[in-house]
N, C-alpha and C positions, 0 to 999 in steps of 0.2 A: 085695864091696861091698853095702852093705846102702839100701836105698833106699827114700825113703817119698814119692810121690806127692800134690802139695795141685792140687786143681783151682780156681782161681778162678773162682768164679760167682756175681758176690756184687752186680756193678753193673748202673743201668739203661741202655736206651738209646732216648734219645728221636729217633733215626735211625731206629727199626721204627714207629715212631708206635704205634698201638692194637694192635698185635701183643703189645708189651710194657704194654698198659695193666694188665694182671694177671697177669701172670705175668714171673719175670726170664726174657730174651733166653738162657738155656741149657736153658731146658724149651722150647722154642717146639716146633710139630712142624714136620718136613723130609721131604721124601719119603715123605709121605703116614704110613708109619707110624712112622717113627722119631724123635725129639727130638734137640736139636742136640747137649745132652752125648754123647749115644750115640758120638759117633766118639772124644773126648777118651775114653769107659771103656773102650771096647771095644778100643781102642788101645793101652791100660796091661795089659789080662789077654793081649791077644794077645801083649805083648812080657815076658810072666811075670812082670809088676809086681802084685802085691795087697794091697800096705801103702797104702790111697788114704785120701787128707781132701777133702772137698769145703768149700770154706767159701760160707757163701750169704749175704746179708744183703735186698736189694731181693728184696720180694716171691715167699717162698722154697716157700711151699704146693704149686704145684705141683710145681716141682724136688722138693721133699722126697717126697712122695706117688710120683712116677715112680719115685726111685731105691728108696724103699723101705730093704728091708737087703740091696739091690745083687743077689739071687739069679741074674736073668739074668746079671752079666757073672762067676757065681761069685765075688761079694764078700761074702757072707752066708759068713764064716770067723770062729770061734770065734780065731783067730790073725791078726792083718793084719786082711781086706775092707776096706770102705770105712766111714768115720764120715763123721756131716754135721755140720761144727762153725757153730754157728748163732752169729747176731750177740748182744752182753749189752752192756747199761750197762757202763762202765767204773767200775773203785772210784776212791775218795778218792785226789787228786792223780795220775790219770793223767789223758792229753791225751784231751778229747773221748769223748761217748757210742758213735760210731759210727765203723765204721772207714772212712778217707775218700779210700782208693786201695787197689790190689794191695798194697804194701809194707805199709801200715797194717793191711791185712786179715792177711798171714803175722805179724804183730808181735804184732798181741791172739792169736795162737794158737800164739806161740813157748813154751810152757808145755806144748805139745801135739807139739808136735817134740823137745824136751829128752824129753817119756817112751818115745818110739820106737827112742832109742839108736841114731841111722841115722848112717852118714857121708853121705850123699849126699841133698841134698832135690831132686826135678825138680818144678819149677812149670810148671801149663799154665793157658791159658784154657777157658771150661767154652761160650764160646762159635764156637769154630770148626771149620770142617767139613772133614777131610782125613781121610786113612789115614795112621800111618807106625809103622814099627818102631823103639821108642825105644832099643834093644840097641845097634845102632852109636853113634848119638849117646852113649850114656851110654861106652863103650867111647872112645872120641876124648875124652871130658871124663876120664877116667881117666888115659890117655896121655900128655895136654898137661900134668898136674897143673893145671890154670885151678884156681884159685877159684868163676868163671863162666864158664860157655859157654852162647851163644846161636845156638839153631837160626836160619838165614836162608835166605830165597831171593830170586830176583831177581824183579824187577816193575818194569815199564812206568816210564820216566820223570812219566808224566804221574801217575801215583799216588802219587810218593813222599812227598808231603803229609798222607797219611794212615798213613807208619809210621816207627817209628825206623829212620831208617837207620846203618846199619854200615860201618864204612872199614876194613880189615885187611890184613896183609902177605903175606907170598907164604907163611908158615910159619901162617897163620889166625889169630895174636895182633890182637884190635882194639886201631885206632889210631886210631880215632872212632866218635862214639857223635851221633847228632844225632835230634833228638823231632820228629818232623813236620816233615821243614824244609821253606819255601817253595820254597829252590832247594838242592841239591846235585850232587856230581860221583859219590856212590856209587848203589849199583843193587842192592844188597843189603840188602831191610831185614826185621828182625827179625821174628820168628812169634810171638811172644810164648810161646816153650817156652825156659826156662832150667833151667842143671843149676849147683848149687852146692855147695861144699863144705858139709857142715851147719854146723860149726864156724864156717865163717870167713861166712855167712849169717848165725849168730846173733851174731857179735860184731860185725857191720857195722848189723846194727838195732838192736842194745842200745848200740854204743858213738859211732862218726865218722855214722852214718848215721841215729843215733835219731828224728831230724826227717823222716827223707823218708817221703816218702806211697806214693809210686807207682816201682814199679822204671824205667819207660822215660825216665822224666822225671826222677828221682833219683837210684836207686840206680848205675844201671849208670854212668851220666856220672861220679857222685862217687866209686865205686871206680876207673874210670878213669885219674883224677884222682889220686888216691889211690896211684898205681902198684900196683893188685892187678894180677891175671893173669887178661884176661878174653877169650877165644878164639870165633871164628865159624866153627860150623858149618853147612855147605851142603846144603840139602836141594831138590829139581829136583822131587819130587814134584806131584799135587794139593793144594790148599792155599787157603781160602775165608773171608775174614773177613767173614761176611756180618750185619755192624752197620747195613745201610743196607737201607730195602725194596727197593728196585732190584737190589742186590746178593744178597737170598736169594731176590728173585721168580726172579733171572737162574741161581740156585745151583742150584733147586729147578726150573728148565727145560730144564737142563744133563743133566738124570738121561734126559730122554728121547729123546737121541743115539740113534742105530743102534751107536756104541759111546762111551758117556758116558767122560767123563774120571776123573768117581769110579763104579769099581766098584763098586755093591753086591751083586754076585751071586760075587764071587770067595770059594769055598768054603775056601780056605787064609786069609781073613782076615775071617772075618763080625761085620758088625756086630749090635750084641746090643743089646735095647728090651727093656722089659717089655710084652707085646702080651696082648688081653685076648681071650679067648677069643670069637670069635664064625666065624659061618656064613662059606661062601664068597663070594665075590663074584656077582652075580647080574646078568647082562643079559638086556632084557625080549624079545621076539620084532620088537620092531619098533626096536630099540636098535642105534644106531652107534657102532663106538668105534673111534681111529684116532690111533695114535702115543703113548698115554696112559698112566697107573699107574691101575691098580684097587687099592684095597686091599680087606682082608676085610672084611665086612659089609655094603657097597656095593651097592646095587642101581641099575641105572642102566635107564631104560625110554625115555630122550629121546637126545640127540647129545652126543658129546664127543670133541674135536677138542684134540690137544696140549695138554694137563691131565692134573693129577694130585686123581683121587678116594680123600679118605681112607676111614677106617674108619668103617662105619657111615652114611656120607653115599646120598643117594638124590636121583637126578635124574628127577624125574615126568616122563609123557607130553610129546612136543612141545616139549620143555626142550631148549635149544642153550648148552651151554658151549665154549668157547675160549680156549686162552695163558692159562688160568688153575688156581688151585688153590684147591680145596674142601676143609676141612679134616671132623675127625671129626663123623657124625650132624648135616654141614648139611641141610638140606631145600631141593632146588632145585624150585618149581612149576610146577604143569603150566603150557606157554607160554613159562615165563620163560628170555630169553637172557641170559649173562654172558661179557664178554669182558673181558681184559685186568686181569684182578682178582684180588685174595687174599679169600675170604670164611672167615673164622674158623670155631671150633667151636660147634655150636648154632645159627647162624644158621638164619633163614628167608628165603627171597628167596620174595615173595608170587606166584600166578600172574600170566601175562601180563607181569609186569615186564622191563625194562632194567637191567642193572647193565653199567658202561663203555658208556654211548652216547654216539654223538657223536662228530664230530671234530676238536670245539674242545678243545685239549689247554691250556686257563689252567690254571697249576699251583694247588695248594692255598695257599690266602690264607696257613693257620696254621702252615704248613711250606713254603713256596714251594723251597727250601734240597734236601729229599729226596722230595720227591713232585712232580717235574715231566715224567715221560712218558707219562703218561697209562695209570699203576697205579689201580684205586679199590680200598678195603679198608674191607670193611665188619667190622665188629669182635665178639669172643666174645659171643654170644647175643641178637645184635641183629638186629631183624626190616627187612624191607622191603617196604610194602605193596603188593596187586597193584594192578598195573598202571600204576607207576610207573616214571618214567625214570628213571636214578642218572647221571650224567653219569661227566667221566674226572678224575683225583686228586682224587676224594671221598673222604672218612673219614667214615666212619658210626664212631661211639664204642659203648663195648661198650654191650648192654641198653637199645641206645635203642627203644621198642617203636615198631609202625606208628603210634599214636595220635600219636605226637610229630611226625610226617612235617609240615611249611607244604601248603600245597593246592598242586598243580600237581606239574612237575617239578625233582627236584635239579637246578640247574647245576654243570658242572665247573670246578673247585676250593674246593666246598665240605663246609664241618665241620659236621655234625649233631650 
């Protein structure tokens, strides 16, 4: 079986709010030093897949810049590695400049799968955080002869709003396919990893399928429909679609378990980043740290209590952070407390300042929807003057400087 891997990471998501105001949702970083694709790559070389496409299109600079020419997951191969297939204008009489779902994205770069000569295409998302070994899966889509098969797992009645879910019979052939329903009877719903015949991929977007956009909403229901052969398999594993800030605040708190759900320390399956060389971590003489991730560069001289300090980040004298995450090279100062926040890369939090004060928890006016428990996120390279309150589901937008602060303090649920 010859196999060619396409990552989709190509959409925004206005769920991370300023997370995603520059960069797509698959470079963000997680765990202080790693980026969210890292599990999607590092998952494809573990399970001896190195024929990878990423397709990008929203806001692709950083993604492109991290992956590079893939050297850490050894995708930097004269044979295979990984391409980044970037988004183009469309020629004369094809539909539309830009590709306008998953499906639309594999479609403009079905030119790109025809030269690889694969029988087997596995699509994954570029934004989701789990470990798994794609050898069985591929191995059960072999078996069943499917067309398609869809990885699933089970999840909470009260979620299934947020996934396709999956109906199948006792033999794993699906016998429903439903896109976010309000209500259903299944509990199985889709990871968004599919394994397709290449063939019968490419003649369901060129021919019955040419129209759909998106696999969960199109594709899969219309082959269904269609009576292909479309089979669900079961994965029990960890598993994190962390599209919502709530959902990667809670992804990326998860890691500092006494024994975390996702292993990142399991030597028989490491995840691989491209990490830049710097000094080790450094705590000052009068520095507390308690249940937390240091990463490299870090110096910490104030408190930090259940948080994760990235690369290169520094928590001055007298600085109290908590339940929060500092991402690379912020500057926390001297004085300044932070609880219950995501502060981006670059940031400054001024001394003496508050960020998450308060415990009026009004959610944010501009997203009331994903930012109501009282998360503040303050955004890539935006400062906060000292001695300022930040109240709780604030958004500070990236590069807003101190000069732009109103006089007095933020309340909470406000957008700067």
């Amino acid at each position: 079986m010859r196999i060619l891997a396409m990552i989709l990471a190509g959409g925004s998501s206005p769920g991370l709010s300023v997370l995603t105001a520059e960069r797509a949702e698959a470079s963000i970083p997680f765990g202080g030093k790693y980026r969210v694709i890292d599990f999607s790559l590092s998952n494809l070389v573990n399970s001896d897949i190195f024929d990878v496409a990423v397709l990008t299109q929203y806001k692709p600079r950083s993604l492109n810049d991290h992956i590079g020419n893939g050297k850490p997951w050894d995708l930097d191969r004269a044979m295979g590695g990984v391409r980044l297939l970037q988004p183009y204008v469309s020629g004369e009489g094809e539909s539309g400049a830009w590709q306008r779902g998953t499906a639309d994205a594999v479609r403009f770069n079905l030119d790109y799968v025809a030269e690889q000569h694969v029988d087997t295409v596995l699509l994954l998302a570029g934004d989701h955080i789990y470990k798994m070994d794609y050898r069985p899966l591929l191995r059960f889509h072999e078996t069943t002869g499917a067309d398609c098969t869809i990885a699933v797992r089970a999840v909470s009645p009260h979620e299934t709003y947020r996934f396709g879910m999956v109906g199948a019979d006792s033999s794993g052939r699906v016998t429903r396919f439903e896109e976010k329903p309000r209500r259903t009877l299944s509990r199985q719903a889709s990871m968004g990893i599919y394994v397709f015949k290449g063939q019968a991929l490419v003649d369901w977007l060129t021919g019955p399928g040419v129209g759909d956009v998106d696999f969960g909403r199109n594709v899969v229901p219309g082959m269904l429909k269609a009576g292909q052969s479309i089979y669900a398999y079961p994965y029990d594993g960890y598993w994190m679609d962390a599209g919502t800030v709530q959902a990667y605040w809670e992804a990326n708190m998860a890691l500092l378990a006494e024994t975390p759900a996702l292993d990142t320390y399991d030597p028989d399956w490491v995840i691989h980043t491209r990490s830049e060389q710097l000094a080790p971590a450094f705590t000052g003489p009068e520095a507390t740290v308690e249940g937390s991730l240091l990463c490299d560069g870090c110096r910490v001289f104030g408190k930090v209590a259940r948080s994760i300090i990235g690369p290169g980040a520094v928590v001055e004298e007298g600085a109290e952070i908590n339940d929060s995450i500092v991402m690379n090279n912020a500057v926390i100062g001297a004085g300044a407390r932070v609880e219950r926040s995501i502060i981006d890369k670059r940031v400054v939090i001024g001394e003496g300042s508050v960020v998450g004060w308060g415990d009026d928890n009004t959610p944010n006016r501009a997203m009331p929807n994903h930012l109501n428990t009282g998360l503040t996120l303050i955004g890539k390279r935006a400062q906060v003057p000292a001695g300022v309150k930040v109240g709780r589901n604030v958004v500070v937008r990236p590069r807003v400087p101190a000069s732009a602060y109103p006089p007095g303090d933020v309340a909470s649920g406000e957008t700067l």
